[in-house]
C-alpha positions in Angstrom: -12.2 20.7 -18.6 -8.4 20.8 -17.6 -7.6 24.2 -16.7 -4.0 24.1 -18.6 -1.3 25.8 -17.0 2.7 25.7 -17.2 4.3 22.5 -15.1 0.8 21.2 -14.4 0.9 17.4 -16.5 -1.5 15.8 -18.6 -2.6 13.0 -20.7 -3.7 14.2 -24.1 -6.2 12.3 -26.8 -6.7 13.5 -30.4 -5.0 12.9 -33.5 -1.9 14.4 -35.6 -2.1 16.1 -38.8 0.3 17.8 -40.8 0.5 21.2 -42.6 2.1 20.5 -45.6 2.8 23.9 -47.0 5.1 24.2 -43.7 5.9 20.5 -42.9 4.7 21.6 -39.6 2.9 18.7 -37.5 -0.6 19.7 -35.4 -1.5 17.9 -32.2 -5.1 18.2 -32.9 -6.2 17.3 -28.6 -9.7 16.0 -28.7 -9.9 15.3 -25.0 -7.1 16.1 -21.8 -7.2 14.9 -18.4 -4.9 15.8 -15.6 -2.3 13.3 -14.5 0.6 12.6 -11.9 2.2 14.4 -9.5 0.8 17.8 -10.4 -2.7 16.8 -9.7 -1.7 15.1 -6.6 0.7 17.8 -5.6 -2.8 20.8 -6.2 -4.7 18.6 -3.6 -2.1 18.1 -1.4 -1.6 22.2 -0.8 -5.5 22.1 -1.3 -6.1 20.0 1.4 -3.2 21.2 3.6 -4.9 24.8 3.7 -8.6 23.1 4.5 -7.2 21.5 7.4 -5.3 24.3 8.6 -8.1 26.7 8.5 -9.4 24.4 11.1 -6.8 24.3 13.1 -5.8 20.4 13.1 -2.2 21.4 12.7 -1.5 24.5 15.9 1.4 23.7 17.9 -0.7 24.2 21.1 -2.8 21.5 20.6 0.0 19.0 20.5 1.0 16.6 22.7 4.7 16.2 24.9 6.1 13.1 24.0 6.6 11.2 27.3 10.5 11.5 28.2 10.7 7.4 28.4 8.0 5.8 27.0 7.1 2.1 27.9 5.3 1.2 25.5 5.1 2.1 21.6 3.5 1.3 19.3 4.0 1.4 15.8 1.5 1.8 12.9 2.9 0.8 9.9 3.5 -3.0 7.7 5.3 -5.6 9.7 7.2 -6.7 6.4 8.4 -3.6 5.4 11.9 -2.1 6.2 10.9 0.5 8.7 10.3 -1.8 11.1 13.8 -3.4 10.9 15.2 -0.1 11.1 13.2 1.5 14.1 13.9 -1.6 15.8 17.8 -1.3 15.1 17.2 2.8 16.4 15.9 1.7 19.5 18.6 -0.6 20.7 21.0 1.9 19.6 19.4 4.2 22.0 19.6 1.7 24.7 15.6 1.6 24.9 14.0 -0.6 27.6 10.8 -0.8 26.6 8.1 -3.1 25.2 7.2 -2.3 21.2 4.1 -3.5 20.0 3.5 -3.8 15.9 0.4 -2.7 14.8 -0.2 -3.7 11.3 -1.2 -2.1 8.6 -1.0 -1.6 4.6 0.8 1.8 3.9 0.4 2.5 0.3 -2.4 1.6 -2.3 -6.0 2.3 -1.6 -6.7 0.5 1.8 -3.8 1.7 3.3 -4.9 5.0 4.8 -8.1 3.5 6.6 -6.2 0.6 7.9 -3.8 2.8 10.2 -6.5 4.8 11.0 -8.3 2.0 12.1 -5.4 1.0 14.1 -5.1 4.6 15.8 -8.6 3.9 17.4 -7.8 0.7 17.8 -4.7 2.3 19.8 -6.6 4.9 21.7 -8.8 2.1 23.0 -6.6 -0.7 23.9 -4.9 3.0 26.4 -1.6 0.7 27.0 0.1 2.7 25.0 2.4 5.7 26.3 3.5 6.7 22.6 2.4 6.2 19.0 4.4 6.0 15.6 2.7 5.6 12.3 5.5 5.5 9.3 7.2 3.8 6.3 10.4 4.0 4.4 10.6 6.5 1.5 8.8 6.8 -2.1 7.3 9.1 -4.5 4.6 11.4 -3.6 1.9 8.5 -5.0 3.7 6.0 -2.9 3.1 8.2 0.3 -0.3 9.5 -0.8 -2.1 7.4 1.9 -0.5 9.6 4.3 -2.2 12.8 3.0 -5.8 11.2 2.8 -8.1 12.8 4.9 -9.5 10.6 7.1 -6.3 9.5 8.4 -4.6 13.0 9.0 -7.9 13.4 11.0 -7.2 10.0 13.0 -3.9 11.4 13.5 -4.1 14.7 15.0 -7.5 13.2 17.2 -5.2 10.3 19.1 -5.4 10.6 22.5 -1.9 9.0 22.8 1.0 11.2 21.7 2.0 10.8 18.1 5.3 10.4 16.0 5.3 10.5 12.2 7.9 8.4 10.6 7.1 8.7 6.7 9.9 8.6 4.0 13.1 10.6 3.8 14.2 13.7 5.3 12.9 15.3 2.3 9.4 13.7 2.2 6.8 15.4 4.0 2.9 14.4 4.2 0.0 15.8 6.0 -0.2 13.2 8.8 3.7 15.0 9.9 1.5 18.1 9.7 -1.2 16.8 12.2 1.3 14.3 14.3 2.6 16.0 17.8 6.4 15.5 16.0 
């Protein structure tokens, strides 16, 4: 059962009739489902508040980023164009150190437990002085990996001090939530 409400969107099955008397047309809905961004946009606050109510996102617990970090590394796919563009930040900045790509898929259903995997892989490898995990822009499906669960977990649990890097100024996901900035 859908629990309709206004904004929230949907994907309808029944048939269409007609009143004749009226000439009005019936949308006679056999069977609704919720869809899009409204559904993904309920569990998002949903899971924002679970998470909060156990305190994965307090300022205390976060971590100083190191004031000139050796060695970063960056959680996110080597093909896409976030690594061109951190890359061309970086020199800009006059950075001196040693960057190290640590690859992962950032959208569709893997995504979320690859870069999580790569956090522990991170924590472990403890040659790293500074962690990013990000991608360029999208829709709120595109980013969704970054408001799964496990990985917002992975996120704010890194030993190593942690940037978020996802979208545009105006995206947010969990994971910026959990990360130290």
């Amino acid at each position: 059962m859908v629990d309709l409400r206004d904004g929230r969107q949907v994907l309808v099955f029944g048939r269409l009739s007609v009143y004749e008397p009226r000439g009005a047309y019936q949308l006679i809905v056999s069977a609704a489902l919720e869809d899009g961004a409204g559904r993904l946009r309920e569990e998002f606050e949903k899971l924002k508040a679970k998470l909060a109510a156990e305190g994965l996102f307090e300022p205390e617990d976060k971590c100083e980023l190191p004031a000139r970090p050796k060695v970063v590394g960056f959680v996110t796919s080597p093909s896409g164009a976030a690594v061109r563009d951190f890359i061309s930040i970086l020199r800009r900045r006059g950075w001196r150190g040693r960057l190290v790509i640590l690859p992962a898929k950032v959208q569709g259903r893997a995504a979320a437990g690859e870069m999580a995997a790569q956090l522990v892989v991170a924590g472990r490898l403890n040659i790293f002085d500074l962690l990013v995990i990000g991608r360029g822009g999208g829709s709120l499906e595109d980013l969704w990996a970054f408001n799964e669960e496990p990985l917002v977990r992975a996120v704010a649990a890194s030993p190593v001090p942690i940037i978020s890097a996802v979208g545009h100024d105006t995206d947010f996901t969990l994971c910026d939530f959990a990360a130290d900035v």
